[in-house]
N, C-alpha and C positions, 0 to 999 in steps of 0.2 A: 504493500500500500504506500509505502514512503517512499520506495522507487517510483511507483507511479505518478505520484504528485511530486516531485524532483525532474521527473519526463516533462511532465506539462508545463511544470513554470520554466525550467529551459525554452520548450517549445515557445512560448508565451512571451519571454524574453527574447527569444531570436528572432518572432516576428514582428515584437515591438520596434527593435533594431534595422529591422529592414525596410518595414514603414521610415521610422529615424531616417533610416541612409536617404531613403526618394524623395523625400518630402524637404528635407533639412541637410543636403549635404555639403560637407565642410567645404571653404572657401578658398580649395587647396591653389586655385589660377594665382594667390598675392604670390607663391613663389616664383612665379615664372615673371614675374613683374621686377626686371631687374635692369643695373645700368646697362647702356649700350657701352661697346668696347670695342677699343681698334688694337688688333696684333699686328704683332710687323711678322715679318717671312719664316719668320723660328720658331712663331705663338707666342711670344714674348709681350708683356702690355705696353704700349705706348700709351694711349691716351682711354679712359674711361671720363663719361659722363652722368651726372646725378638724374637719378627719376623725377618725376613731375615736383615731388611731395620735396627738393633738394636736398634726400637724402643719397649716401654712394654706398649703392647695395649690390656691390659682385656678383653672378651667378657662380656656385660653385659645388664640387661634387668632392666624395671623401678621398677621391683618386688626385683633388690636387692640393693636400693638405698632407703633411709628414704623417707617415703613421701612428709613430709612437704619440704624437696628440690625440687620436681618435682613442687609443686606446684608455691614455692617462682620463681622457675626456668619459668616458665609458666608465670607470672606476673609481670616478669624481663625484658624478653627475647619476647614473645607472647601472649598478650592477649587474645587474638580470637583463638588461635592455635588448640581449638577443634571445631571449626566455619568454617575457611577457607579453601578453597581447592589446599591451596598452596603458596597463593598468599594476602595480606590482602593490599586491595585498601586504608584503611583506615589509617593505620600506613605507606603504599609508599606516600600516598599526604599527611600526614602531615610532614614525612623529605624533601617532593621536597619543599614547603612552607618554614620550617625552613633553606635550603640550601640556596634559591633564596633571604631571607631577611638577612641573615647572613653571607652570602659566604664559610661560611664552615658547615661539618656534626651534629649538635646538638644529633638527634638521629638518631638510624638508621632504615631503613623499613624492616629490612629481617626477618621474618618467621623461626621459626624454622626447617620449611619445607626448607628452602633456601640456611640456612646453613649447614644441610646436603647435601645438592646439590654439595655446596663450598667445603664439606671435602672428599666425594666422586671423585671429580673430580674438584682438585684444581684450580686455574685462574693464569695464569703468568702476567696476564696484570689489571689493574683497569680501565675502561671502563663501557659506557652506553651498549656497545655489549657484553659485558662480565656476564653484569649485566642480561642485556634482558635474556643468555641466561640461566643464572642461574634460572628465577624466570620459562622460559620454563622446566628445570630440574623437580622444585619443581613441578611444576605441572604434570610432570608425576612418580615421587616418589607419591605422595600423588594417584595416581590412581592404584600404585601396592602393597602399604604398609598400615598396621591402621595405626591412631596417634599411639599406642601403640609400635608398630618398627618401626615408626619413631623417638619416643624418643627413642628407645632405639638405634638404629643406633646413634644419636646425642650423647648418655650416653658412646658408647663405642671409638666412634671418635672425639672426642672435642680435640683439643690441651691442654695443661698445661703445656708448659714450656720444656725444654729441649729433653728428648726423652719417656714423659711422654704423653699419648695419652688415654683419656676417665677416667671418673670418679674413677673407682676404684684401677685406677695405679696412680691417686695423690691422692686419700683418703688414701692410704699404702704410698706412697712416705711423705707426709706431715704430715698425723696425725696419721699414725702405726697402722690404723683396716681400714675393709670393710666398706663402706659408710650405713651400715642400719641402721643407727644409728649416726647423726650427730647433732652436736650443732647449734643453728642459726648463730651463728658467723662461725662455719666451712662450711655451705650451702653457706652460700651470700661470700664467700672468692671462693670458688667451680665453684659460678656461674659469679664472674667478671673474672675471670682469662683467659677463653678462650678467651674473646675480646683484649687482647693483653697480649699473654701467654710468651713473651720473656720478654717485660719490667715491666712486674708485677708478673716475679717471686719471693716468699717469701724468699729464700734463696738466693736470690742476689740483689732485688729490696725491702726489707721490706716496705720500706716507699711508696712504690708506691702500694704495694699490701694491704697496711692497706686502705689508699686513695680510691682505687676501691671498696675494699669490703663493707665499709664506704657509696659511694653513693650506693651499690644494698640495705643496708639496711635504706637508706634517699628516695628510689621510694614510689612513695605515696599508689603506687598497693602493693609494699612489704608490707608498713609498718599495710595498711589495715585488710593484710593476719595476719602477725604476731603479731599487737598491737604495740604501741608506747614504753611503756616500755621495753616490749622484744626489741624491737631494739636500744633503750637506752642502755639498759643491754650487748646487744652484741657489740656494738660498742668500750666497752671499756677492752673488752677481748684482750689477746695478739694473734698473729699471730705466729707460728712455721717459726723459722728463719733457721732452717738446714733441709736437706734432705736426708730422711733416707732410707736406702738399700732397695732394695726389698725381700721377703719372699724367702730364700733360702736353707729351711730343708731339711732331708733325700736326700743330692745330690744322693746318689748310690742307693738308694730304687728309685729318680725319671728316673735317665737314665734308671733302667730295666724295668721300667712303659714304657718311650719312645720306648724302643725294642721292647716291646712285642707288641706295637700297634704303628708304627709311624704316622698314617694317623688320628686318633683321638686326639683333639685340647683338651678335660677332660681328665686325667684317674684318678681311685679312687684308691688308696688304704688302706692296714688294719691300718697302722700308727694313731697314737692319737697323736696328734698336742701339746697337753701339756706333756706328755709323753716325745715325741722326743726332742722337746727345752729343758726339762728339762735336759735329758741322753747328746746331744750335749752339753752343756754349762759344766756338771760335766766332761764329757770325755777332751775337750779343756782346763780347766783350771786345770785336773790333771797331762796331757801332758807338761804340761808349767813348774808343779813342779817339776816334775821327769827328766826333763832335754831333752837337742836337742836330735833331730831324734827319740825321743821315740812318739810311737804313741797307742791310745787306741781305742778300737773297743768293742762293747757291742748289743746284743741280749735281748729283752723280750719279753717273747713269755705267752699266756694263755694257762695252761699247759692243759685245759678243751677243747678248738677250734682249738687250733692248733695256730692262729693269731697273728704273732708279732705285736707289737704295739708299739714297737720299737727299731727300729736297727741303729747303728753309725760306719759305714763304716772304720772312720777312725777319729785319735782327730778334723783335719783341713782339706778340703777338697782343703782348697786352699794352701796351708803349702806343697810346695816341699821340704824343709829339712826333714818332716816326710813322704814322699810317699802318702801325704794323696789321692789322687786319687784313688789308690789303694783299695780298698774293700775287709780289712785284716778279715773281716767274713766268708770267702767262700775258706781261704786259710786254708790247711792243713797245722799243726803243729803238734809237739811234745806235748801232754798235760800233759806229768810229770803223779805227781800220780793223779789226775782228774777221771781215771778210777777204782780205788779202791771200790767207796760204792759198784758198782756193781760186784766187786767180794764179799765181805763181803755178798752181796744178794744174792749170788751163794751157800756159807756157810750156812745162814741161812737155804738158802730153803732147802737146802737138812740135814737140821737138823746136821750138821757137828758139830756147836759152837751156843753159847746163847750169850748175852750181855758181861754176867759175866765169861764166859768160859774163864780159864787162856791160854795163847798162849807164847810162849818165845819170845821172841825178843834177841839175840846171832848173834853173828858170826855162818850163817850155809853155807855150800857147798854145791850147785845143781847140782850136774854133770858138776861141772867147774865154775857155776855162782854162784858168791859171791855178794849179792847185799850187798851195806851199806847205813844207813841212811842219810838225808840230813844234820845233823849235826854233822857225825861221829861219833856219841857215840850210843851206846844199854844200855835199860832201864832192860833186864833182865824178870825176870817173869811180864806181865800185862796182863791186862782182856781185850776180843776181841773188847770192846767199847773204851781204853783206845787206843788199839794200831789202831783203827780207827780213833781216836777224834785227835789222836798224828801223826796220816799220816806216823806210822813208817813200814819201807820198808821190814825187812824181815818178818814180822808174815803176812803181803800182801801177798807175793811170799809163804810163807807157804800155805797158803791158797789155792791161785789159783795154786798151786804144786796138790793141792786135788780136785779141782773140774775141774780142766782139762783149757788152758789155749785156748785150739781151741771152748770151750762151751762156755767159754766167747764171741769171735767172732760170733759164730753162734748168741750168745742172742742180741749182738749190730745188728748185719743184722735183727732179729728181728725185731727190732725198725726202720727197713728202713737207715740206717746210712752209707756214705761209710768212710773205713777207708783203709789207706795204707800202707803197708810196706816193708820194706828196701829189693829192689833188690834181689829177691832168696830168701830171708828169707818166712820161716812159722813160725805158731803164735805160741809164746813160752814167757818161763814166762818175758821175758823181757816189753813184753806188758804193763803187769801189772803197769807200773814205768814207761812208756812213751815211747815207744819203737814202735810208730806206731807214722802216720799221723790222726789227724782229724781237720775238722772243727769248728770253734766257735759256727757256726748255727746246726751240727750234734751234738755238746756236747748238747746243750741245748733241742736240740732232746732227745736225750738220758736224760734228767734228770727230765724230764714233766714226765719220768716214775715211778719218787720217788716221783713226787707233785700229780699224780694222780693215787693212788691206784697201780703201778704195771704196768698200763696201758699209753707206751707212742703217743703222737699224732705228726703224723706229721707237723711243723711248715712250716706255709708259707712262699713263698718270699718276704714279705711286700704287695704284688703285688696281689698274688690269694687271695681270700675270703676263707672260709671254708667253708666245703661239706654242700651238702642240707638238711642232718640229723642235722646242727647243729655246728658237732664237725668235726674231724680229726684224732678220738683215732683211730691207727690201730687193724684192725679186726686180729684174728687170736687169737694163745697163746701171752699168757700176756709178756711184759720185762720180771720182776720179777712176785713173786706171792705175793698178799695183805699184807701177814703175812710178806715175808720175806721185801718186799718194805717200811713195818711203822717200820719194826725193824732199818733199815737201815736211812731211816730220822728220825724218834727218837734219836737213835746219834748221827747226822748229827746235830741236834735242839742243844742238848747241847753242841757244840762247842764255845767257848768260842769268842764274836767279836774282833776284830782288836783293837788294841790301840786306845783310840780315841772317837771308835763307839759304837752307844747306841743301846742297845738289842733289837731287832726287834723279837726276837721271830722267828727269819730265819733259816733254817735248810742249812750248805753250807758246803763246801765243796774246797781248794787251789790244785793250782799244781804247778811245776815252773821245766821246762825242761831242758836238760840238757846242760852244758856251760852256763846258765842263758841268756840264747834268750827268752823263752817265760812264763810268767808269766799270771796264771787261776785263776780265780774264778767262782764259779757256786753256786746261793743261790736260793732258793723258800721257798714259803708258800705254802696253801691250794690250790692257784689257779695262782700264775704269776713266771715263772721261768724267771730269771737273770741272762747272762754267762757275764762274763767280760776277753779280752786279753790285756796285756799289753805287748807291747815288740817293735822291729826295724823293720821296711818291706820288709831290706834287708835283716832279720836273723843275723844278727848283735850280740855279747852276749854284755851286759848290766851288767857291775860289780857290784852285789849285788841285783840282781832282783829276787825277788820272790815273789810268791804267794800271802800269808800269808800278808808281808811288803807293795808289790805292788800293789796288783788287788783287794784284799780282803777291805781293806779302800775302793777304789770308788765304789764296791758292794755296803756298806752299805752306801755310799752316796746317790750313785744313786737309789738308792730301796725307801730311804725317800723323796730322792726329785721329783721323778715320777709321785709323789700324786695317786697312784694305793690305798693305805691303805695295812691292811694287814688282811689277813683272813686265820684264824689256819688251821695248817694243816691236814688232816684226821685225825681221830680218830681208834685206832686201832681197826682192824677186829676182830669180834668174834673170843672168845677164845685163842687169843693171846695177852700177856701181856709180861711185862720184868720181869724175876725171879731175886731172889738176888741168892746167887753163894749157900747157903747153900742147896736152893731149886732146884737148879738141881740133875740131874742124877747124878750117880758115872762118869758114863761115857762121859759128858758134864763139867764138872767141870774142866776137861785140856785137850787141845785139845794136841790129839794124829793123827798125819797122816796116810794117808795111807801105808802100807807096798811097800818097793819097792818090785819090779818081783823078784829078787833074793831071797827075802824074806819071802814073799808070798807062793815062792813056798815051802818052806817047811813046811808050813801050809800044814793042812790034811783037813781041812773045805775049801770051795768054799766062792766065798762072799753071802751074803746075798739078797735075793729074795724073792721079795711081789710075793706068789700067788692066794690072795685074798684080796681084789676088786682086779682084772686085771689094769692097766693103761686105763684111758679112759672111765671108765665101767659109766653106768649111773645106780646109786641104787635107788629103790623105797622101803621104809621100810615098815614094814608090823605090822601092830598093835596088841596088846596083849589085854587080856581077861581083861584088868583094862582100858581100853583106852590109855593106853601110847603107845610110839612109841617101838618096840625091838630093842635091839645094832645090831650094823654089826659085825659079826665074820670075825675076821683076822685070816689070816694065811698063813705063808713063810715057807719057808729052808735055808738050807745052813750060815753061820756064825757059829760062836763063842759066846756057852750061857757065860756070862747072854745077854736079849735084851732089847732093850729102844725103846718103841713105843711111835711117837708124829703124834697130830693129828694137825696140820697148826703150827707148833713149839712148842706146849706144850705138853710137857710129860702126858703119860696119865697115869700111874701107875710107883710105883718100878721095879727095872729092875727082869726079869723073866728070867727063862733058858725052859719056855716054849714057842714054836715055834709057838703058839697060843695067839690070846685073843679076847676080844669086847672092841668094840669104841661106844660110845651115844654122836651121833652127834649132834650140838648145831639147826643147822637147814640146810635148803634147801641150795645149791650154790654147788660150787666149793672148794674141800678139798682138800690138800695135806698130804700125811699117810708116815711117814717113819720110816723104823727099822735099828736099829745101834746095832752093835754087840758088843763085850767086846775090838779086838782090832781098833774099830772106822771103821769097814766100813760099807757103809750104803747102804739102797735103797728105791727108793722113787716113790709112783705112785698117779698120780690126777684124782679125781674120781669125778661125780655131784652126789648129793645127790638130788631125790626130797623129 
């Protein structure tokens, strides 16, 4: 008869419980109510954001918290907690026991289960009805959740003190890393503080927080777990008395992560977390030297995948005297001379000038345009590596005077780039020397094409990954070509560093536009390109800002303090090398321009033309009676004998005034053939070899 009436109130009980569960069931969605958080590439936190309510409530699970705290937290907190089902009769009757001979709480009965219950759906009042219905809650948490989201519901809602909520927004708030990893003294400080989170803050209650922490490591169940000397040991560690910021890297890399997804609580992006601290901290405290409203912004990108891994928006994100909000990466400007290598790549490829080729540097007239150099003086005769390394302005404008200044534009679209220019204006030499708009993030585009072969990749926004192959190099024709791309950072390399900075071995590159508003640098290696802007956000000019003075020092700060290393840059392509000036042609030995129209025209020859290999041809060469491979027979018209044949920049014989010859190609790929006449003009066509 007892049994049967123990049947029925079970029965009676489990279906009162299950009406309970449909009708009333717990308001488990507050945990999934948590900050949004940006990881960089590793899962590492960057930047977390506070819930509506400005509290900072981590999502978090018992897998990224040290063990030995779940456990110490388990034998603190809940003995039985992987035993009971909610409710543990055995730790409620011994506080009712200790209440009734004591008249106050000695310990308390609640269940881990319970007090998820409590932070779920907090209690306005302290009551037995409050209570009752709390330990009802736990027992229906515990019928839709494992212990395993139970603790972890408990691990992301536990209180700590001001508007600190769950373990790994006071493991950051208090000891400045993610909890996987904690000391016994920081577990047992972890695990008294939720039981009274306001007056056992360490930052404003020390002495009350040392006192708590002190009896979780005096529990007899602690000290069991962790041994009497480790609790000895911990007990007399100090306690962090201040409260440190929360994780607030890449603000502008994280608001475009929030855009492009606002409804997902992760997003990942390509940022490297040591990386970025490192490039924020040089950019802020260069900002500080160089004086108010100046602000600095900086790109590195892997010139191999495409993938920044780190970008700085601005010196100070929170610095309204410098605009930092503003995300001076994505702003066009003026780049000054910044676009130069890639005309000197334009030179090379087309076999126009070598290294050593002499070029003037003069006062010349362009059809009206007189450029002068940034320090007002001309160096007179120097070699095309000299008036490169030197950034001097008219042997540039000579230059792109010959290779056309609209080729240039075509080669940057190339490379996917946009660039802007001035109202009505088309491209014209003024380009050359700053006379467009681009971007910080499009320069740096453009210049993965001199750290990788020729070939630039598109960098991403922080934000996207790179393509499924890997990379990001755009398909298609190259920027430059191999030969002319190593000639071009081969120069770049010997540039001399900044006052100051210690030789990295970096191939770079100043600009500094014009009224001295914005000041460039662009440096790589083998594999990690670096753009740096320094300048106003209003466009402001900036008395004595430049390149060189300005942006070039935190280059080579920032490149060292990155910890990226450094890895050489390519090696040059078959069969192209730097000649000294004796070993060139007659006809490379000083650059001579093109003829203008008027001049031209009374020339009796046409220019010169490749009509063998075609542009584009694909050769397969055909073996001789000895096993070797046979030359390719060349042959053009039109020019002025003598001719200078080069095979990817290298001359391949004395100059001829025959309209023929052969080439013995080094091997398979992609070549570039050009013939140059006596008064310097050329042609040029790329052909694969198998």
């Amino acid at each position: 008869m007892f049994l049967s009436g123990t049947a029925i109130a079970l029965a009676v009980a489990w279906g009162s419980l299950e009406i309970l569960d449909k009708a009333f069931p717990p308001p488990l969605e507050v945990v999934t109510q948590t900050s949004k958080e940006v990881m960089d590439r590793d899962g590492n936190l960057l930047r977390a954001f506070a819930i509506p309510s400005g509290h900072w409530r981590l999502a978090t699970t018992h897998k990224d918290v040290d063990p030995q705290f779940i456990e110490m937290l388990i034998a603190y907190e809940d003995q039985r907690f992987r035993d009971h089902t909610g409710i543990d009769p055995r730790a409620m009757g011994r506080a009712a026991v200790q209440l009734a001979s004591h008249g106050r709480i000695i310990s308390g009965g609640s269940t881990l289960s319970m007090q998820v219950a409590r932070l779920i759906e907090p209690r306005t009042e302290r009551s037995f009805f409050a209570k009752f219905r709390q330990m009802l809650r736990a027992v229906q948490i515990e019928r839709r959740l494992s212990k395993e989201e139970i603790l972890d519901a408990y691990l992301t809602l536990a209180p700590f003190g001001g508007n600190l909520e769950g373990i790994r927004a006071a493991s950051l708030a208090y000891f400045g890393k993610e909890p996987r990893r904690l000391t016994t003294s920081e577990a047992a400080l972890l695990i008294a503080l939720p039981q009274l989170p306001e007056r056992r803050r360490p930052d404003r209650y020390p002495d009350n927080a040392r006192a708590a922490r002190d009896r979780v490591l005096n529990r007899l169940a602690v000290v069991s777990l962790i041994g009497n000397d480790e609790a000895d040991r911990a007990a007399h560690l100090a306690i962090p008395k201040r409260r440190l910021p929360m994780p607030a890297l890449a603000p502008h890399v994280s608001e475009t992560a929030l855009r492009k997804d606002s409804q997902a609580n992760v997003h990942h992006v390509t940022l490297k977390r040591s990386v970025q601290q490192a490039l924020e901290t040089v950019a802020m405290d260069s900002a500080k030297r160089l004086g108010p409203k100046i602000s600095v912004a900086m790109v590195m990108a892997d010139a191999l995948t495409g993938e920044i891994i780190g970008e700085v928006g601005s010196s100070d994100y929170f610095d309204s005297s410098r605009s930092g909000w503003i995300d001076m990466t994505n702003v066009q400007r003026s780049p000054g001379s910044a676009l130069k290598p890639f005309i000197f790549g334009l030179a090379f490829e087309d076999g126009l000038v070598m290294q050593e080729t002499i070029i003037e540097d003069r006062p010349t007239n362009f059809s009206g345009y007189r450029p002068r150099n940034f320090d007002m003086s001309y160096q007179g005769d120097v070699t095309v590596r000299e008036a490169l390394q030197l950034s001097l302005n008219v042997p540039s404008v000579r230059l792109l005077d010959s290779v056309g200044a609209t080729r240039l534009m075509v080669r940057m679209r190339r490379a996917e780039i946009k660039t802007t220019l001035p109202p009505g204006e088309t491209p014209g030499l003024a380009i050359g020397l700053g006379g467009l708009g681009i971007s910080l993030k499009d320069l740096v585009q453009l210049y993965t094409g001199l750290s990788n072969r020729g070939k630039a990749s598109i960098i991403s926004n922080g934000v996207d990954a790179r393509a499924k192959d890997g990379t990001n190099i755009i398909a298609g024709e190259p920027l430059l070509q191999p030969a002319a791309a190593w000639q071009v950072a081969d120069v770049l390399a010997g540039v001399k560093p900044p006052l100051g900075s210690m030789q990295r071995g970096l191939a770079y590159k100043t600009g500094t536009s014009y009224g001295y508003r914005d000041a460039w640098s662009v440096g790589f290696d083998g594999r990690y390109v670096l753009g740096v802007w320094v300048g106003r956000a209003d466009n402001g000019a900036v008395p004595g800002l430049s390149g060189y003075g300005s942006a070039a020092p935190i280059l080579f700060e920032a490149f060292s303090k990155s910890g990226v290393g450094f890895t050489p840059l390519s090696p040059a392509p078959v069969g192209t090398m730097r000649l000294r000036q004796s070993e060139l042609p007659v006809s490379l030995r000083r650059f001579t321009p093109y003829l203008s129209p008027l001049v031209s025209a009374s020339v009796r020859e046409s220019a010169p033309q490749i009509l063998f290999p075609p542009e584009g041809a694909r050769v397969e060469l055909s073996n001789q009676s000895d096993g070797s491979t046979a030359p390719l027979a060349l042959k053009m018209q039109g020019g002025r004998a003598p001719f200078i044949w080069l095979a990817n920049g290298k001359p391949l014989d004395k100059a001829s005034r025959k309209r023929s010859g052969l080439w013995q190609p080094d091997g398979a790929g992609y070549s570039t053939l050009t013939v140059i006449d006596a008064i310097g003009r050329a042609a040029s066509v790329r052909v694969f070899i198998d």
